[in-house]
Backbone as CSV, one residue per row, in Angstrom:
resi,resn,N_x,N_y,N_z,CA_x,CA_y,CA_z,C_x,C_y,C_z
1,UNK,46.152,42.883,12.012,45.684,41.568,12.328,44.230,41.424,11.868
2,UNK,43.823,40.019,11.478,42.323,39.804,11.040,41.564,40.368,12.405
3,UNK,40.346,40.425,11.982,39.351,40.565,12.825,38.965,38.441,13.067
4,UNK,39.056,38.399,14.762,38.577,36.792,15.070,37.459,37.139,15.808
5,UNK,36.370,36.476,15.299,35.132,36.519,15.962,35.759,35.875,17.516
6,UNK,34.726,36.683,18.408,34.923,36.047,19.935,34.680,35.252,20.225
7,UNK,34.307,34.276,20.879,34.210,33.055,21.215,32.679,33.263,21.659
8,UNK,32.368,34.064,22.410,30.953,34.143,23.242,30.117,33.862,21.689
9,UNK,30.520,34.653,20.526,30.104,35.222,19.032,29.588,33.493,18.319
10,UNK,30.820,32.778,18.183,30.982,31.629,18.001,29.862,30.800,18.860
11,UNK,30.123,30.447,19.729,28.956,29.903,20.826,27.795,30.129,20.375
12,UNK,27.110,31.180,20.526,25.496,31.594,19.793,25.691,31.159,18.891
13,UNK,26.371,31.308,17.600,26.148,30.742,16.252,25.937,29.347,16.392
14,UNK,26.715,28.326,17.115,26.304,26.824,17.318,25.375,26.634,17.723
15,UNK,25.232,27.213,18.592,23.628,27.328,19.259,22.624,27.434,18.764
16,UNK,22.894,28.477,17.718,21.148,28.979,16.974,21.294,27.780,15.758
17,UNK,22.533,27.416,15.009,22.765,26.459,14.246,22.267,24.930,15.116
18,UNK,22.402,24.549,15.968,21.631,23.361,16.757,19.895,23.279,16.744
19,UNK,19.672,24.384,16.983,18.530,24.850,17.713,17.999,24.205,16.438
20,UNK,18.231,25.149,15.282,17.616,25.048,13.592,17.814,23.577,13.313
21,UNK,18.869,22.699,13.774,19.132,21.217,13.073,18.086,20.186,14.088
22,UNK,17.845,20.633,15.319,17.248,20.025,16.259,15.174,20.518,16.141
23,UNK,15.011,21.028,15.789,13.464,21.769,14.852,13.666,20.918,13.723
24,UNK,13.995,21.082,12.391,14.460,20.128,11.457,14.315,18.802,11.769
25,UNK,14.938,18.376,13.078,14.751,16.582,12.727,13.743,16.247,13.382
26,UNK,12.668,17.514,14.384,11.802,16.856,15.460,10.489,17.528,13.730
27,UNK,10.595,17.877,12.873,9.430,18.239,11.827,9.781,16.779,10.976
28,UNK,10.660,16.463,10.469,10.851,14.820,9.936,10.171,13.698,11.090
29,UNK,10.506,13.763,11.586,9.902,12.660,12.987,8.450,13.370,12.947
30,UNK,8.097,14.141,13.292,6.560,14.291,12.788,5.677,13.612,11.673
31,UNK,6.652,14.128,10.182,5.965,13.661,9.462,6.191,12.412,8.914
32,UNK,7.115,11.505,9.535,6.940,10.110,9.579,6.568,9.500,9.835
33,UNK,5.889,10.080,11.349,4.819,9.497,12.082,3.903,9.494,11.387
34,UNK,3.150,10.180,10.771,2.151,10.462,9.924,2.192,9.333,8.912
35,UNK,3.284,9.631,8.278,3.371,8.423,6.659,3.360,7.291,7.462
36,UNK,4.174,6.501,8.494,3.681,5.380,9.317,2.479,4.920,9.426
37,UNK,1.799,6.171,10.155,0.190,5.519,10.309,-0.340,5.636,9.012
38,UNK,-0.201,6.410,8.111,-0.990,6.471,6.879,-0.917,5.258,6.045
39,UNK,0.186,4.676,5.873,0.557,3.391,5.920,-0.279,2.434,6.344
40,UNK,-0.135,2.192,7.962,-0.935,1.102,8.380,-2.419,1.288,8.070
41,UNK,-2.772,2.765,8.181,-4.005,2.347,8.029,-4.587,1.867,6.483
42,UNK,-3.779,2.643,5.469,-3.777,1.839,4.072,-4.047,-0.080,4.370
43,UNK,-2.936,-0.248,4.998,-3.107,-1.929,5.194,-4.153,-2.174,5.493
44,UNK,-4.435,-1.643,6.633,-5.738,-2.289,7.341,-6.868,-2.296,6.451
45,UNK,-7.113,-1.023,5.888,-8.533,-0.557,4.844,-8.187,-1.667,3.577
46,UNK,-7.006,-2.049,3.372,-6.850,-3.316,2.216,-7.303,-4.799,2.690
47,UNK,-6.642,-4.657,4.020,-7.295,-5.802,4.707,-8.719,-6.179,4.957
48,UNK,-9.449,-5.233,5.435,-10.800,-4.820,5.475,-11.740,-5.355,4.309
49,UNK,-11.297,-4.582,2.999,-11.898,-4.616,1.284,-11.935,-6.185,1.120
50,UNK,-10.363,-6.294,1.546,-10.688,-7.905,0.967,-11.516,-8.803,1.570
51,UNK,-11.312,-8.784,2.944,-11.898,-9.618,3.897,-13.668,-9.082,3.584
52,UNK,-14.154,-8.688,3.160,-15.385,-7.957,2.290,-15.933,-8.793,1.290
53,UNK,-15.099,-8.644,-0.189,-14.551,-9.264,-1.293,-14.842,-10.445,-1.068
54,UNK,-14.151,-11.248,0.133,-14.000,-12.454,0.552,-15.612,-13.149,1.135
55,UNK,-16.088,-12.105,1.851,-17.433,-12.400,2.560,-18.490,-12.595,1.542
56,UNK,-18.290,-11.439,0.642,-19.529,-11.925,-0.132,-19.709,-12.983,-1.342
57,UNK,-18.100,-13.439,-1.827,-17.844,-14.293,-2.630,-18.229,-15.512,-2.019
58,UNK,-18.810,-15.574,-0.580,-18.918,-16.898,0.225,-19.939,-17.367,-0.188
59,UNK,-21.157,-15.824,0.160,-22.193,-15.677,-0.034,-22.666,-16.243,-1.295
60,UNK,-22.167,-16.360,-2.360,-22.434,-16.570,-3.869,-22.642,-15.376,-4.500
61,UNK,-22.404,-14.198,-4.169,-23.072,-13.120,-5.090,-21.726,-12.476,-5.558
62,UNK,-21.072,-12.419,-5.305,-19.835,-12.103,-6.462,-18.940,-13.411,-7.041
63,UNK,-18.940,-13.488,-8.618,-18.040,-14.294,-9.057,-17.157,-13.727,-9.643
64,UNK,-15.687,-15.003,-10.298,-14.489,-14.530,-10.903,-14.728,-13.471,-11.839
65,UNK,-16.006,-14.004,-12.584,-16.066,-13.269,-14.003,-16.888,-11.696,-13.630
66,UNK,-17.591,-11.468,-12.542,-17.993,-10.068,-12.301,-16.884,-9.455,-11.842
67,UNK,-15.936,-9.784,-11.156,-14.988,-9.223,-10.991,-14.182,-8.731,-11.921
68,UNK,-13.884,-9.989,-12.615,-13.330,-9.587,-14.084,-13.713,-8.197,-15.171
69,UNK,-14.759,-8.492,-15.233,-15.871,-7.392,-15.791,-15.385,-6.021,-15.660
70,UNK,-15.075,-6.105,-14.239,-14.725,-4.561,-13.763,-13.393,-4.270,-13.419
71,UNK,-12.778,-4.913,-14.073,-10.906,-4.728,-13.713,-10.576,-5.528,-12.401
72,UNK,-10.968,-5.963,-12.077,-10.363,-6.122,-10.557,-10.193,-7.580,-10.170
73,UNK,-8.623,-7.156,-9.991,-7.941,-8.340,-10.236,-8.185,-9.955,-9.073
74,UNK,-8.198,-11.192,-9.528,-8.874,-12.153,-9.423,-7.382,-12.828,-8.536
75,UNK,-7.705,-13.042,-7.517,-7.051,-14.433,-6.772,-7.100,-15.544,-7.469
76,UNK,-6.107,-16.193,-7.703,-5.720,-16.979,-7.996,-5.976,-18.384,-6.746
77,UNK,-7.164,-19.091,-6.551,-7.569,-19.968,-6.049,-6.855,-21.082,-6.052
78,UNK,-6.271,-22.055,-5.509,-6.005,-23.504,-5.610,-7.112,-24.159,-5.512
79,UNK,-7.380,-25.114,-6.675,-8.709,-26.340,-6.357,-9.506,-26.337,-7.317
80,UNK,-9.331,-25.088,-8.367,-10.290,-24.325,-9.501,-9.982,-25.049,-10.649
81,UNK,-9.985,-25.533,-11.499,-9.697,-26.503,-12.535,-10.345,-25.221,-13.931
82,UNK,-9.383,-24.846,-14.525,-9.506,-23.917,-15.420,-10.034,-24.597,-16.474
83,UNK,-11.413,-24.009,-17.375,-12.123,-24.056,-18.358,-11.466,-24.269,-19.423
84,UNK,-11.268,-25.504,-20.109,-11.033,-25.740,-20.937,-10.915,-24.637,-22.551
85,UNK,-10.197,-24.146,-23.041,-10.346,-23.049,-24.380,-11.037,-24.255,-25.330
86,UNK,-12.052,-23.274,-25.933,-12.376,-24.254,-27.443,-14.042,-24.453,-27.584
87,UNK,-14.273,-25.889,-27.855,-15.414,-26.391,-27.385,-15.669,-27.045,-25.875
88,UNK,-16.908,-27.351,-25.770,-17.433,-27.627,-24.941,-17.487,-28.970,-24.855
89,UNK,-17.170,-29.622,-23.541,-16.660,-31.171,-23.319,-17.827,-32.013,-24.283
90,UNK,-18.850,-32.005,-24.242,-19.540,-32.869,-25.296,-19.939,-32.195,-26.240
91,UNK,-19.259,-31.652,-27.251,-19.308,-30.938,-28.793,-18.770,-32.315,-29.243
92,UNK,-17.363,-32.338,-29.158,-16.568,-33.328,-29.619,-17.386,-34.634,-30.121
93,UNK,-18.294,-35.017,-28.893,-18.799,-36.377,-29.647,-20.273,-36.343,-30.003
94,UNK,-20.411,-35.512,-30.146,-21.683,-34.984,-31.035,-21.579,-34.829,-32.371
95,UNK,-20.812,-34.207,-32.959,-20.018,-33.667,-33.938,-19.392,-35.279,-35.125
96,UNK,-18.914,-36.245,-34.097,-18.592,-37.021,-35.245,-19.636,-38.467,-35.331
């Protein structure tokens, strides 16, 4: 006849097999917690920059085009009436 593991044999093995799956999901839940907050606080520190960005553009000391200058990308304002390409509004009737 085979050799059948005992049952007591069996038992421990689920056991130490639990133990290992139950460690395992409480180290994931750890480090999700982590990426969670690392997360929010990303938001917040974005929230922060801009609301910054925002303060001193009030101020007058940063414009579109310094921003521009340095890569960094420009809000798109409603109310801004984009600069005409070309000449300059009175070239035209100077010119003829």
């Amino acid at each position: 006849m085979t050799d059948i593991p005992d049952a007591e044999q069996i038992a421990r093995d689920i056991r130490t097999n639990l133990d290992m799956l139950e460690e395992e999901r409480a180290a994931v839940d750890a480090a999700t917690a982590v990426r969670e907050k690392a997360e929010k606080d990303e938001v917040a520190a974005q929230q922060a920059y801009n609301e910054s960005i925002e303060e001193v553009r009030k101020g007058g000391l940063l414009t579109d085009a310094l921003l521009e200058r340095f890569n960094h990308p420009v809000a798109k304002r409603p109310g801004r009436p984009k600069k005409p390409a070309g000449k300059p509004a009175g070239a035209s009737a100077a010119s003829a």
